[in-house]
N, C-alpha and C positions, 0 to 999 in steps of 0.2 A: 691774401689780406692786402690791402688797399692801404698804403702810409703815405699818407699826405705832407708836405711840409708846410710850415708857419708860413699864412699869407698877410701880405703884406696888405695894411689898414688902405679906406677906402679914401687916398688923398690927393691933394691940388700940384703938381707939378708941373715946375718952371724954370727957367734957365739957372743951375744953382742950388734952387729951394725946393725944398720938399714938406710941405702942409699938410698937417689931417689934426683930426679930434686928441684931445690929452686924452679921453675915455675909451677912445680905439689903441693910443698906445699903450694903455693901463691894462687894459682888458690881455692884450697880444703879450706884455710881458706876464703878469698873473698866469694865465693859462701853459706858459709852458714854465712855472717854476712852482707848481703845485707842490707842498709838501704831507703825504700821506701820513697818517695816523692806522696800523692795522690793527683791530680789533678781534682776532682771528680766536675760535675755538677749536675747531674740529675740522673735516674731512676740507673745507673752503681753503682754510687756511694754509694748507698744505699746495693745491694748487696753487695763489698765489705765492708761495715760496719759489714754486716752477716758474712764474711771472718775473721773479725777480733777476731769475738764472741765465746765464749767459744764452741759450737757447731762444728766448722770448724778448729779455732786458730792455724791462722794464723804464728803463733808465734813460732810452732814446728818447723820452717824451719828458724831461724834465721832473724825472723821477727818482734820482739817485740816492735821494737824501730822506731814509724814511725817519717819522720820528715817534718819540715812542713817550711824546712828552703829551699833553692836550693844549700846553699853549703856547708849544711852538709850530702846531700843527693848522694846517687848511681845508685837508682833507679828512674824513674819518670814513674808514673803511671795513664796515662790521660784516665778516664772515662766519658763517657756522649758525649751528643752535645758541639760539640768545634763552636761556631758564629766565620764566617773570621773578625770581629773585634776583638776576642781575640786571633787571629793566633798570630799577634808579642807579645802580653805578653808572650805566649806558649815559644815561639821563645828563648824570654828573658830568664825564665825559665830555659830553657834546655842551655843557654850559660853558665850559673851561676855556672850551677852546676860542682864538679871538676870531670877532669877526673882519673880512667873510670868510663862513665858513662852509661847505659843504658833505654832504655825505651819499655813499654808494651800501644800498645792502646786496651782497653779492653771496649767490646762491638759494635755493628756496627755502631754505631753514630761517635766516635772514629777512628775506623778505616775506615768507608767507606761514611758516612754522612747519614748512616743509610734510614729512611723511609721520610727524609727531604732533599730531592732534589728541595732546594731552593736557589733565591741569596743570603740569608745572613750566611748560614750553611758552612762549610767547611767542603771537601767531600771528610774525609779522615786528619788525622795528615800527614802522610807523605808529603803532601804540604808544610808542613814549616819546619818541623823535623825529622831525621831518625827514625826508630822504628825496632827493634829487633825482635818483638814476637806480635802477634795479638789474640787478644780471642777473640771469635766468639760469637755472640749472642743477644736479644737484651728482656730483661738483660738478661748476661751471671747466671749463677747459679753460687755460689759460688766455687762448684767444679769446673770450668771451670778455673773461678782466679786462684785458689791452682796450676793446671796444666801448666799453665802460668807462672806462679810464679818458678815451678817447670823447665822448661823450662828454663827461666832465668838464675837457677842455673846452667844447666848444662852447657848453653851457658860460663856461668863467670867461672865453672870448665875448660873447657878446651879448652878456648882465650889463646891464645900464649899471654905474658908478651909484647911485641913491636908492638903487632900487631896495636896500636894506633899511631904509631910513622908510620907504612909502607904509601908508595904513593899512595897509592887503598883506606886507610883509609883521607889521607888529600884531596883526589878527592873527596869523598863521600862529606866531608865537604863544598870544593869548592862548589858544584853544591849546596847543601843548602844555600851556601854565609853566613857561618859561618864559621870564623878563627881570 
């Protein structure tokens, strides 16, 4: 596995001074103080606990601090089998939390309803909420989290600062019938 360190933003250097973008320093602090929300049901969940563990630790990537609140949180991390009767708490969830905010469905129960193509399974988060970044797997290995994880950050490294505010972003919301 390939662990890269925080690079440093693309700026203007001079005898002294050191220049670059506020949305490159924004973006460089954000992405490595992500604070995770895990949503965990079943078999997913358990691997990321291994994630968390000294063996993987999670935590070298400005991970430490999980939180178990939705609005203290950034990230939302829905592992497992999601039932469509817990689609609107999900839903609920991800309203709460402030923006910006992101999310990972990790594993294929999460992302795709997995090996249960049933009525009562929901086949797929993206039904009720956007999702950023998918981990494949079922269960994913912890390396796969870390990668995802890692993913994340680059994504929050280098998000334009408005990009929450543009019309392609309040559409995405639209069509979830969240606003």
């Amino acid at each position: 596995m390939n662990i890269k360190k925080a690079e440093i933003p693309e700026s203007y250097f001079g005898e002294g001074y050191q220049l670059t973008s506020v949305e490159k320093a924004l973006g460089l602090a954000r992405a490595n103080s992500v604070w995770p929300l895990p949503f965990a049901t079943s078999c997913c969940g358990i691997e990321f606990m291994a994630t968390m563990g000294t063996n993987y630790d999670l935590a070298r990537f400005g991970m430490e601090r999980l939180s178990f609140s939705p609005r203290q949180a950034d990230l939302l991390m829905v592992m497992g089998t999601i039932a469509k009767k817990m689609g609107p708490i999900l839903k609920q969830v991800y309203t709460q939390m402030a923006e910006p905010k992101w999310v990972i469905a990790v594993g294929a129960c999460a992302s795709s309803g997995g090996i249960f193509d049933t009525y009562s399974v929901l086949q797929g988060i993206d039904k009720v909420i956007p999702v950023d970044v998918y981990v494949p797997g079922c269960p994913p290995r912890p390396e796969q989290i870390i990668d995802g994880v890692m993913k994340i950050q680059e994504l929050v490294r280098n998000e334009p600062y408005r990009r929450r505010y543009s019309p392609e972003y309040q559409h995405l919301l639209e069509k979830y019938q969240i606003g």
